[in-house]
N, C-alpha and C positions, 0 to 999 in steps of 0.2 A: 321447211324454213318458216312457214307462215307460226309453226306450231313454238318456236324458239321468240318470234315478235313476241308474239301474245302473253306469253311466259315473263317476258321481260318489260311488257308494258302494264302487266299484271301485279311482280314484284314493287315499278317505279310509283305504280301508284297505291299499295301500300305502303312504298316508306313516306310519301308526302303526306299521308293522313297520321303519322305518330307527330302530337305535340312534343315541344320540348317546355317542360314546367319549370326548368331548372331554375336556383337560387345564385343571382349573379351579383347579389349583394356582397364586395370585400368588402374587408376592414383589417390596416393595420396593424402587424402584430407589435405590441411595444417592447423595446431590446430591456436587455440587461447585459450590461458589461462586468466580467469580473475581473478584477487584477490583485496586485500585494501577493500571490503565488506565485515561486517558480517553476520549471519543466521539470525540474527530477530534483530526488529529495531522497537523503540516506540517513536513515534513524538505524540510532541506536539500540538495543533489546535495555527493557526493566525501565527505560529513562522517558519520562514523558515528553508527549510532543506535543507544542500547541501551532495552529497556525490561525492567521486572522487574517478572511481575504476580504475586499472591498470589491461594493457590490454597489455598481451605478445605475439606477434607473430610474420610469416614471411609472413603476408598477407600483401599487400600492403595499406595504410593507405586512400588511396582514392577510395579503393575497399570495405571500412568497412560503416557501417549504426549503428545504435544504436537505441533502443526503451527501455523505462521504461513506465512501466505499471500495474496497479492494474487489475486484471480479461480481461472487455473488453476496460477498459479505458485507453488511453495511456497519460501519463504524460510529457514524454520530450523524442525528438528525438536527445538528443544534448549527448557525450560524459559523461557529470559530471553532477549529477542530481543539478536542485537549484527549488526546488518548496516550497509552504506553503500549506500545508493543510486548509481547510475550511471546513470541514466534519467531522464529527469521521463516522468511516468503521461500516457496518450494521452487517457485516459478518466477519472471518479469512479469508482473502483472500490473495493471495501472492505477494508483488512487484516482478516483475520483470523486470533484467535486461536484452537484448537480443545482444549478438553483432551479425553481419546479415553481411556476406560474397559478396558482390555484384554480383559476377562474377559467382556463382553456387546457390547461394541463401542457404547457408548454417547457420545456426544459432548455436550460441553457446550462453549457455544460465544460469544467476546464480538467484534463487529461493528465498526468502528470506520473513519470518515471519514478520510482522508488525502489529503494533498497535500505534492507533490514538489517543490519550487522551485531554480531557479538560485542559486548565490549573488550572480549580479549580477542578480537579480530585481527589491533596489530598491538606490540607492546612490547616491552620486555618482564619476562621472568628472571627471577632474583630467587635461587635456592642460598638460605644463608640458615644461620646460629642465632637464634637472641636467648638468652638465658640459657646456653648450652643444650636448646632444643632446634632442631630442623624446624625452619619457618621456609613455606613458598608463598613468596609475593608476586603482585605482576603491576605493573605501571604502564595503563593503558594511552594508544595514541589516539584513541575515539574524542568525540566531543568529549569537553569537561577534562580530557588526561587525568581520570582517576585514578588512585592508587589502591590497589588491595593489598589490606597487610599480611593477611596469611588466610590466601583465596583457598590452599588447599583443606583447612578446616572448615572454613564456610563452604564450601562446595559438596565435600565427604562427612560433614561430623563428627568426623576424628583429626585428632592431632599426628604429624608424621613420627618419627623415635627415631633414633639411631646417627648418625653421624654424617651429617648433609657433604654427597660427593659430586652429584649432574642431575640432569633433565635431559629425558630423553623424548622423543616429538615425532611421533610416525602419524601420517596421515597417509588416510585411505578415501575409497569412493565407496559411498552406499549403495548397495546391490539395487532396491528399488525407486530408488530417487535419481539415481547418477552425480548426486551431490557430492565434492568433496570435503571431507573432513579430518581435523585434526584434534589429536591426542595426546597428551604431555602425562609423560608420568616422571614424577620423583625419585630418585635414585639414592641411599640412603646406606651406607654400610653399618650392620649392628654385632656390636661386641659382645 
């Protein structure tokens, strides 16, 4: 028993000989508010995007950094986003915006849902005649409702021939994405 004191009177006094040197100096961290962005945001493919968010603080303006970024890809280091999509997102994955503190490396940070869309995402197709040739158009219901006059030559580089009768529209799932997709082909009877 005596062997268990001693042990323990042994240990108590070296913890009392460790100083503690630590640095109990705080300070403040100074915010940044962002706003002018919403939660979820659905772009269109090919059509630029701008967004311009407002940034409150009393950080100093050449002490700030900026990053926009989908997962690990970063999009624009500049203030106001201006990019165009060329992709639709495989996944939900989040933009973000980060404003980035220089001087302590601190980030502040707004999260936000997004989706990529086709412009022929929804619309109508139009297989018709102009000048006694098969023309397929399509009249998008995306931002802007744009109209393509004859999507199927811009799309293929050829012109269709023969005598415009349907569209046909089989959508399938991709074996390694699990994505669903859809396929329109033109139907054309030639004499």
């Amino acid at each position: 028993m005596k062997k268990i004191y001693y042990l323990l009177f042994l240990l108590l006094g070296l913890a009392s000989c460790i100083e503690d040197n630590g640095n109990y100096e705080y300070t403040t961290l100074k915010e940044a508010k962002i706003s002018g962005l919403n939660d979820s945001y659905r772009f269109v493919l090919q059509q630029p995007t701008v967004l311009k968010p407002t940034i409150t603080t009393d950080i100093d303006a050449a002490n700030l950094e900026y990053c926009w970024r989908i997962s690990n890809d970063t999009l624009s280091k500049e203030k106001d986003l201006s990019y165009t999509f060329v992709n639709t997102l495989t996944s939900s994955n989040l933009l973000i915006f980060e404003v980035i503190d220089k001087s302590n490396r601190v980030r502040y940070t707004k999260r936000m849902n997004v989706t990529v869309v086709s412009p022929f995402q929804t619309g109508w197709l139009m297989l018709g005649s102009v000048a006694e040739k098969p023309v397929l158009s399509f009249q998008s219901y995306e931002e802007g409702n744009t109209y393509y006059p004859d999507v199927y030559n811009t799309v293929n580089k050829e012109s269709l021939s023969g005598t415009p009768n349907c569209v046909k529209q089989l959508i399938y799932q991709d074996v390694l994405t699990g994505g669903y997709y859809s396929r329109v082909t033109p139907v054309c009877h030639i004499s």
